[in-house]
C-alpha positions as CSV (number, residue, x, y, z in Angstrom):
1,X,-100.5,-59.4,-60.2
2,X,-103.1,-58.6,-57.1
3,X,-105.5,-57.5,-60.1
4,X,-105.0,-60.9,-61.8
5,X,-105.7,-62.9,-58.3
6,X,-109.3,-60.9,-57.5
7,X,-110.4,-61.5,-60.8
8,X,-109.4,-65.3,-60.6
9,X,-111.0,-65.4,-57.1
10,X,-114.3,-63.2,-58.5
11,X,-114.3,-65.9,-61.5
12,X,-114.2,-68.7,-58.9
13,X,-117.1,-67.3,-56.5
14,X,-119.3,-66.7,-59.5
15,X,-118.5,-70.2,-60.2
16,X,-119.7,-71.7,-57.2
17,X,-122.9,-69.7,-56.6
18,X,-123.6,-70.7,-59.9
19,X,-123.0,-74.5,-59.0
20,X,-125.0,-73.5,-55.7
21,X,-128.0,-72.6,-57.7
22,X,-128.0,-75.5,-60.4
23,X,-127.4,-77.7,-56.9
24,X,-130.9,-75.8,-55.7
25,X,-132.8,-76.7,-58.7
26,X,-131.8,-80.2,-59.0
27,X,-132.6,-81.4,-55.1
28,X,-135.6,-78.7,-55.3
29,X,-137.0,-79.0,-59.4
30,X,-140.1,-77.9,-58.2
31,X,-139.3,-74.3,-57.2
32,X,-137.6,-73.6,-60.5
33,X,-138.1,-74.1,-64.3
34,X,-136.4,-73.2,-67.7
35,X,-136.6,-69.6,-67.4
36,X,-134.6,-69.6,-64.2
37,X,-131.4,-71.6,-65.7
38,X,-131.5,-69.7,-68.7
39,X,-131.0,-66.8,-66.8
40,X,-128.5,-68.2,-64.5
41,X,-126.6,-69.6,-68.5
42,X,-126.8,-65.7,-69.2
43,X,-125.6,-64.4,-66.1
44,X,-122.4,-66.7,-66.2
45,X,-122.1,-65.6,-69.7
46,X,-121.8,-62.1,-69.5
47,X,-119.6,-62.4,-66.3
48,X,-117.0,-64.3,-68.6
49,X,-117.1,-61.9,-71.2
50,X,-116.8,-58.9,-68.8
51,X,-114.0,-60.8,-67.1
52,X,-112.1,-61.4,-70.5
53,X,-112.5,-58.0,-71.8
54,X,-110.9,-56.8,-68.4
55,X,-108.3,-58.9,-68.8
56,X,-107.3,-58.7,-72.7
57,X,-107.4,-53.9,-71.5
58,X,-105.0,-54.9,-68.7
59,X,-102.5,-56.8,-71.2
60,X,-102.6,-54.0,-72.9
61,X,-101.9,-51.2,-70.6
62,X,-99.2,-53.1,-69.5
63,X,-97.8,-53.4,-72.9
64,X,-98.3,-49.4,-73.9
65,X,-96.6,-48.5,-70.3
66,X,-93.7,-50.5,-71.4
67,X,-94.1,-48.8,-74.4
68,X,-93.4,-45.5,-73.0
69,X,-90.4,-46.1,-70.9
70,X,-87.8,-44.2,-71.5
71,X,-84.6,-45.3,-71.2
72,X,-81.6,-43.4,-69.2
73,X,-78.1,-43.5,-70.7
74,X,-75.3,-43.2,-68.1
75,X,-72.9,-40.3,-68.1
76,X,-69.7,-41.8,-69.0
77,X,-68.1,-38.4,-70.3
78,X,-66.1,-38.3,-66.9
79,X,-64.9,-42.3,-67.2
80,X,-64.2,-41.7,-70.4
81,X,-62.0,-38.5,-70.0
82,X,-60.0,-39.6,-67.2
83,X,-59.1,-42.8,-68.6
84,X,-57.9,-41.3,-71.4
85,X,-56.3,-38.5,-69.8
86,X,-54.6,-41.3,-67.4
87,X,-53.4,-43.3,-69.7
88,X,-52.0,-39.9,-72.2
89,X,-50.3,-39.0,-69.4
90,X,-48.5,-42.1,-68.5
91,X,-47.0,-41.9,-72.5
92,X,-45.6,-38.9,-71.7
93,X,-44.0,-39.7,-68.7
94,X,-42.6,-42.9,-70.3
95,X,-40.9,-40.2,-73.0
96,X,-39.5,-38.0,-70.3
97,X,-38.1,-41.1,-68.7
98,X,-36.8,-42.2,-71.9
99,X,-35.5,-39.2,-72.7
100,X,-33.2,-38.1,-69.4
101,X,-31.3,-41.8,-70.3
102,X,-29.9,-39.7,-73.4
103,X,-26.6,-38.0,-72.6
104,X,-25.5,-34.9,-74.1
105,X,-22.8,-32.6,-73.2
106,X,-24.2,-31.1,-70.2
107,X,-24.2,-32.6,-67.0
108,X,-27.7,-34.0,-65.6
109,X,-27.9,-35.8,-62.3
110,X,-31.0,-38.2,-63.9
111,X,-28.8,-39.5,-66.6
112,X,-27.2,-42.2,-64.9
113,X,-31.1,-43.2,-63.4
114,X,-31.0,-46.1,-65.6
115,X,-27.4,-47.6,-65.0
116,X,-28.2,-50.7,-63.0
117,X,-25.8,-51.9,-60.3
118,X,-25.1,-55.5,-58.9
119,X,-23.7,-55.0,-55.7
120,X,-23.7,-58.3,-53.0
121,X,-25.2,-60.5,-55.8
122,X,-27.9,-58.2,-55.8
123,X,-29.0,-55.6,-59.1
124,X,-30.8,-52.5,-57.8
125,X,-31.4,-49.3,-59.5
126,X,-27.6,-46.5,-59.0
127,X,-29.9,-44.1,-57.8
128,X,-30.9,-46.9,-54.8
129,X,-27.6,-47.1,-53.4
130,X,-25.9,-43.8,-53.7
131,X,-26.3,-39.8,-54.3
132,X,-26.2,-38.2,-58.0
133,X,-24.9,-34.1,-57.5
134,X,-23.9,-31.8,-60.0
135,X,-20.9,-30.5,-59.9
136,X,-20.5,-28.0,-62.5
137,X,-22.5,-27.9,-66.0
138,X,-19.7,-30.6,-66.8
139,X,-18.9,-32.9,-64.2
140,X,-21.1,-35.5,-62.0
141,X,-20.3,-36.8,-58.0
142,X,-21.9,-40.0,-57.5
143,X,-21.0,-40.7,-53.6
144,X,-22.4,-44.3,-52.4
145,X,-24.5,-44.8,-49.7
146,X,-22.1,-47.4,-48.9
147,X,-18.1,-46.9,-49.1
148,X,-17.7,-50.9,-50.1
149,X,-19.9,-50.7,-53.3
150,X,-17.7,-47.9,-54.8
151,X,-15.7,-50.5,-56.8
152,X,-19.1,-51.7,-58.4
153,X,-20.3,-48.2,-59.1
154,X,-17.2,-47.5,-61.3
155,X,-17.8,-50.6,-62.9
156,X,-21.2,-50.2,-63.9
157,X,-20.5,-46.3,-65.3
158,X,-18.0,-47.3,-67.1
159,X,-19.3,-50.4,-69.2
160,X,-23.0,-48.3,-69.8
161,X,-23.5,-46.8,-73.1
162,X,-22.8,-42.9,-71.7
163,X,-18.9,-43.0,-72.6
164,X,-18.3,-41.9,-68.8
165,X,-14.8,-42.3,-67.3
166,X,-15.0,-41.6,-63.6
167,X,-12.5,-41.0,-61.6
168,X,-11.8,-42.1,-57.7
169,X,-12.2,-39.1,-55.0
170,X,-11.9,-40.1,-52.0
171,X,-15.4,-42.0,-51.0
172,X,-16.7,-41.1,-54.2
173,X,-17.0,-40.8,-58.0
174,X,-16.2,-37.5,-60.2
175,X,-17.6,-38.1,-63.6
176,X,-16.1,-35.3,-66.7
177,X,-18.8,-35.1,-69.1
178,X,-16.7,-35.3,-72.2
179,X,-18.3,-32.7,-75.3
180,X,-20.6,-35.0,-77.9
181,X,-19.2,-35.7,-81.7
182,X,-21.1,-34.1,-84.5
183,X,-21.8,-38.3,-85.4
184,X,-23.2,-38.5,-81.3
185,X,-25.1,-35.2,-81.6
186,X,-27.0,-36.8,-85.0
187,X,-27.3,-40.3,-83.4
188,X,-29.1,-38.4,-80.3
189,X,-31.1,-36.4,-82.1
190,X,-32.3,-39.3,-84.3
191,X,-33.4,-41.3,-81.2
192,X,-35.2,-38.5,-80.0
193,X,-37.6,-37.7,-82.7
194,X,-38.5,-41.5,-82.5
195,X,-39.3,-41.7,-79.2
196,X,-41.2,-38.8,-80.2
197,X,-43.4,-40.6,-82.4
198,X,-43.9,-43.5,-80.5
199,X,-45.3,-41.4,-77.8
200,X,-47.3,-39.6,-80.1
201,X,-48.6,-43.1,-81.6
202,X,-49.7,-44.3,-77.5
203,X,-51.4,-40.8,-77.3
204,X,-53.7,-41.1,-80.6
205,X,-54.3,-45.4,-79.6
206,X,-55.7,-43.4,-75.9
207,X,-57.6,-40.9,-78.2
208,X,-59.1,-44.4,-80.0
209,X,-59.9,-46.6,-77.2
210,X,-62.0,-43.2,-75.7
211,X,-63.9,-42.8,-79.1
212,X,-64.9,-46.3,-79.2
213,X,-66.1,-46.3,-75.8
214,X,-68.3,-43.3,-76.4
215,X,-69.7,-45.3,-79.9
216,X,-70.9,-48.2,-77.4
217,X,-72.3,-46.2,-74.6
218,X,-75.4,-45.0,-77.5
219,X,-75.4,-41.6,-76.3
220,X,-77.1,-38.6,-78.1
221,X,-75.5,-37.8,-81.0
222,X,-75.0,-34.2,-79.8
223,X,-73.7,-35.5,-76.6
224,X,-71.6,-38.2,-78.3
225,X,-69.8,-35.6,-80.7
226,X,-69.4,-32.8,-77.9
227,X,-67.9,-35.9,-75.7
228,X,-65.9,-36.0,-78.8
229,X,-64.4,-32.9,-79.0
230,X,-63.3,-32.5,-75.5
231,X,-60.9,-36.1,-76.2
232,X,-59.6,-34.2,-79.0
233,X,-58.5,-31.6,-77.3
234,X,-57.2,-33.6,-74.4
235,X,-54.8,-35.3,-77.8
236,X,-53.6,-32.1,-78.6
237,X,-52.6,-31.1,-75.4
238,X,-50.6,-34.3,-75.0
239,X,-48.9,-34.4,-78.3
240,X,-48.1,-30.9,-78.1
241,X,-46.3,-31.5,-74.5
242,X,-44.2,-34.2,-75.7
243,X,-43.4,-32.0,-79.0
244,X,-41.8,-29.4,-76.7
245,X,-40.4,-32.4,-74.8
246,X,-38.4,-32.9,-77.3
247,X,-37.4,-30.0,-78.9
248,X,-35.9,-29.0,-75.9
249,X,-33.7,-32.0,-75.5
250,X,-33.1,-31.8,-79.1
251,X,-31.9,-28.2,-78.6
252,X,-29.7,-29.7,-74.9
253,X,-28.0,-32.2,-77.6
254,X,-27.0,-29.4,-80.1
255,X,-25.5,-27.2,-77.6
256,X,-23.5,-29.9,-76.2
């Protein structure tokens, strides 16, 4: 820009020194003749030309440095990885959630985490309003943090789908956890192994959304497939902890 304004402002004084000197020979005719405007003609001539050539090799420098830019492509391999570690991971927390709902024939104080309570005209969470203890590999306590609310408590254990009958003990509940059918055990199991795959099916849609992020971002192609490989093996390290997941409840079903 400051090289386009001198050579504008160079153009314009050459201008007016040469309107100076035509000026001079008009009001003064006698102390010039042909020979002097041709030359003055030339001058103003080759000053143009110079002035054009200038500009036309400054247009042109501009253009090859812009040619010659090279552009930087973020690092997104860190975004990229703990998104879809984040979002892998929530999957298989979902499953373990999922999967401590599923009684089997040993007692587990999280299996009655999803037994919702309406107590005061208000629903809350059984684990909100009163202590879940084992016993004994068979049998549950479930002592309210409020004495009043055991009436509700009872209720909501027994009309759940866990096939719980507990029993009054004072100020609190003693659950027997009665031993699963063979029909129960293949109903469980059966539940399980889909859970399984759902999980397994959020994991690899994670594993998608990370690969298509890495096709936008235009990176190398050796840094794009190494990028690559590293989300793979987050997948398998997912899919493989909610395999083992569930084989273990799978094998806490079949023991009963």
């Amino acid at each position: 820009m400051a090289i386009c304004m001198r050579r504008a402002f160079s153009y314009r004084s050459i201008l007016l020194l040469h309107c100076r000197h035509l000026s001079h020979i008009i009001h003064y005719p006698n102390l010039t003749d042909a020979a002097s405007l041709n030359a003055s003609s030339s001058f103003t001539r080759d000053f143009l030309r110079e002035s054009r050539r200038s500009f036309a090799k400054g247009r042109k420098s501009k253009h090859s440095d812009a040619g010659n830019t090279v552009e930087v492509v973020p690092d997104i391999g860190p975004t990229v990885k703990q998104n879809a570690t984040l979002q892998m991971d929530a999957a298989v927390v979902a499953l373990s959630r999922e999967l401590s709902k599923l009684r089997t024939g040993r007692a587990s104080a999280g299996m009655l985490d999803h037994i919702i309570v309406e107590t005061g005209g208000v629903k809350m969470p059984l684990s909100r309003i009163a202590v879940v203890s084992v016993l004994d590999p068979k049998t549950l306590s479930v002592t309210p943090y409020d004495p009043d609310s055991l009436k509700q408590l009872e209720n909501a254990i027994v009309t759940s789908p866990l096939g719980l009958n507990p029993k009054t003990d004072g100020q609190r509940l003693v659950a027997v956890i009665p031993p699963l059918t063979k029909e129960h055990i293949q109903a469980m199991c059966k539940v399980v192994a889909k859970s399984c795959e759902d999980v397994k099916q959020s994991v690899r849609r994670a594993r998608q959304k990370a690969l298509d992020m890495i096709k936008k971002a235009g990176l190398p192609k050796d840094d794009a497939k190494k990028l690559e490989k590293e989300v793979d093996e987050l997948t398998k390290k997912f899919i493989k902890s909610a395999e083992d997941m569930c084989k273990a409840k799978e094998k806490e079903i079949a023991e009963g």
